[in-house]
C-alpha positions as CSV (number, residue, x, y, z in Angstrom):
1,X,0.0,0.0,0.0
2,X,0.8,3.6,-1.3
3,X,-0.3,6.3,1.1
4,X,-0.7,9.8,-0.9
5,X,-0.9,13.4,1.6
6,X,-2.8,16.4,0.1
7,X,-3.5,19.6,1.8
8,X,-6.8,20.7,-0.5
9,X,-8.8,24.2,0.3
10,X,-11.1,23.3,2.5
11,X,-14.5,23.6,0.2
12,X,-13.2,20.7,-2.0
13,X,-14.1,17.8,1.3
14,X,-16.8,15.9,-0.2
15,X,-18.3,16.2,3.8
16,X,-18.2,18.6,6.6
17,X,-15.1,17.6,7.8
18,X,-11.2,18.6,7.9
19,X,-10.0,15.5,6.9
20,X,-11.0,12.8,4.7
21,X,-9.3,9.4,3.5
22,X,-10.3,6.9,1.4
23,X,-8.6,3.4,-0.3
24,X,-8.2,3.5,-4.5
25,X,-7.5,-0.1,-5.7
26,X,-5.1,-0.5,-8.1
27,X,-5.7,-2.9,-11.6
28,X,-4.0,-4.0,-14.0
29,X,-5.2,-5.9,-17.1
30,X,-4.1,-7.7,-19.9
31,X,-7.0,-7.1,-21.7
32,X,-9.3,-9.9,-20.7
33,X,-8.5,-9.9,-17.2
34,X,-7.7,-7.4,-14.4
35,X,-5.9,-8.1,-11.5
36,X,-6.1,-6.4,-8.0
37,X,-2.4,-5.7,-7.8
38,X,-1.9,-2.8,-5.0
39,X,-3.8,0.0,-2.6
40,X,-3.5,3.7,-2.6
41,X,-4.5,5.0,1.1
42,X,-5.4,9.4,0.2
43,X,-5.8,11.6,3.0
44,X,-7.3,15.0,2.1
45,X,-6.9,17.4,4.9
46,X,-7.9,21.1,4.7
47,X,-5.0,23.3,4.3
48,X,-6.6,26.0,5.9
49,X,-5.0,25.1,9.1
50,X,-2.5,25.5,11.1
51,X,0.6,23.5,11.1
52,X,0.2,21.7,14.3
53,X,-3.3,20.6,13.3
54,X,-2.5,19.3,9.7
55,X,-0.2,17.1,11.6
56,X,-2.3,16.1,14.4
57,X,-5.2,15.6,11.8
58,X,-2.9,13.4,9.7
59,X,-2.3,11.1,13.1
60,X,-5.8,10.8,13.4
61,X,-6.8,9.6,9.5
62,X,-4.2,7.5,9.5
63,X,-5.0,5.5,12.3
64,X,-9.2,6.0,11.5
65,X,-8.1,4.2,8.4
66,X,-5.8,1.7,9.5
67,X,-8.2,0.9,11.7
68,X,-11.1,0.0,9.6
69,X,-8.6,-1.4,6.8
70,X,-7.8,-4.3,9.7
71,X,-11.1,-4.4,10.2
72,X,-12.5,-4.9,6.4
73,X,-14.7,-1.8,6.8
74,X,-14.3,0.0,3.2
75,X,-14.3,3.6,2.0
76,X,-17.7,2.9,0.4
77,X,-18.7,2.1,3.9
78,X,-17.9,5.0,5.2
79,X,-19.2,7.0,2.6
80,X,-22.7,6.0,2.7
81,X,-22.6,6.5,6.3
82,X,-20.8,9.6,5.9
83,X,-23.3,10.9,3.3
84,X,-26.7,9.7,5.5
85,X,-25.2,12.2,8.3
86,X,-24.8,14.7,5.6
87,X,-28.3,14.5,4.7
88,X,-29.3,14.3,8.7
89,X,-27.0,17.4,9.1
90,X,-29.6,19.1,6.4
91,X,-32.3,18.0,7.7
92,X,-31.4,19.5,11.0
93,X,-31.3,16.2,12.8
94,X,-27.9,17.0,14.3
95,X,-25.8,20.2,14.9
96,X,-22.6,20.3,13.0
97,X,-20.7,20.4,16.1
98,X,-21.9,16.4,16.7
99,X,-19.1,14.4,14.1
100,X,-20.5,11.5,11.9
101,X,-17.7,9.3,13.6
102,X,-19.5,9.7,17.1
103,X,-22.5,8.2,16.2
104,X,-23.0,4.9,17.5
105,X,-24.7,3.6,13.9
106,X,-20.9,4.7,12.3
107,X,-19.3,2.1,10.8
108,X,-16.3,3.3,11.6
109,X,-16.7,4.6,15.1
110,X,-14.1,2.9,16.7
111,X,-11.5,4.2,14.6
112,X,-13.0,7.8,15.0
113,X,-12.3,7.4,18.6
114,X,-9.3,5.9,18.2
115,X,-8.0,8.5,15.3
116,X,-9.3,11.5,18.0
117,X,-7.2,10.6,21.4
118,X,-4.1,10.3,18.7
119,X,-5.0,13.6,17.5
120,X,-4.8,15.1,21.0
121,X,-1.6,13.2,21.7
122,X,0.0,14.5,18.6
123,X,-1.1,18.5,19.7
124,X,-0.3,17.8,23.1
125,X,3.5,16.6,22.5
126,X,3.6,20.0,19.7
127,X,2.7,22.2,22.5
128,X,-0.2,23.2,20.3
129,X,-3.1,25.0,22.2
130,X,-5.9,22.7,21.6
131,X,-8.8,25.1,22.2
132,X,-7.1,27.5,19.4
133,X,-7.1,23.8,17.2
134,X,-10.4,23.2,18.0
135,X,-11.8,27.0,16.9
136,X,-10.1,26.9,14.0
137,X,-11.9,23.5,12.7
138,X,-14.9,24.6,14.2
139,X,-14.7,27.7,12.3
140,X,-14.5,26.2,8.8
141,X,-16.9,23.6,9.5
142,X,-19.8,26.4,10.4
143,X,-19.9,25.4,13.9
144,X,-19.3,28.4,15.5
């Protein structure tokens, strides 16, 4: 597996979120058959933020996608889900400060929680004020 990094503006996330990852599969073919022959793991983060936080965001996709890699949950799992909170978020059913990974019907939940105390390990060793972190996600996301 291939892991690409990529700092996009923030309006290109295909959800309300600062960082995104998802698994391409790589083919190849000879023309009458393809074969599965290697993975490509992209994390999109938001490059809107600060330094400490694209780092500390980057801790926490990786191991949100390790962890559902080991645990056969795909991208297209996470998607759908992803996309039914999108709609919920529309529907007012939720405030955007409530994250589609805390949900307990999230596929990939465990992961979220997992790829969150990493996060807050990774600003706590910068020295990174987590508050200041925090407002600044908050603030593209159209929490606050």
């Amino acid at each position: 597996m291939n892991i690409s990094i990529e700092f996009i503006p923030h309006t290109q996330h295909r959800f309300t979120t600062i960082g995104y990852w998802f698994v391409e599969k790589i083919f190849v073919s000879d023309g009458i058959n393809s074969e599965h022959v290697d993975d490509i793991l992209h994390i999109r983060i938001s490059r809107e933020i600060c330094w400490e936080n694209k780092i500390a965001v980057l801790f926490h996709e990786l191991i949100e996608a390790a962890w559902c890699i080991n645990h056969a949950i795909t991208t297209e799992q996470c998607d759908a889900f992803d996309a039914l909170f999108e709609r919920e978020y529309e529907e007012g059913k939720w405030p955007k400060s409530v994250e589609a990974g805390m949900d307990k019907r999230c596929p990939y939940r465990k992961g979220h929680i997992w790829g969150c105390r990493f996060e807050w390990l990774v600003l706590f060793i910068l020295g990174a004020d987590k508050k200041k972190c925090d407002a600044e996600c908050d603030a593209l996301m159209g929490v606050i």
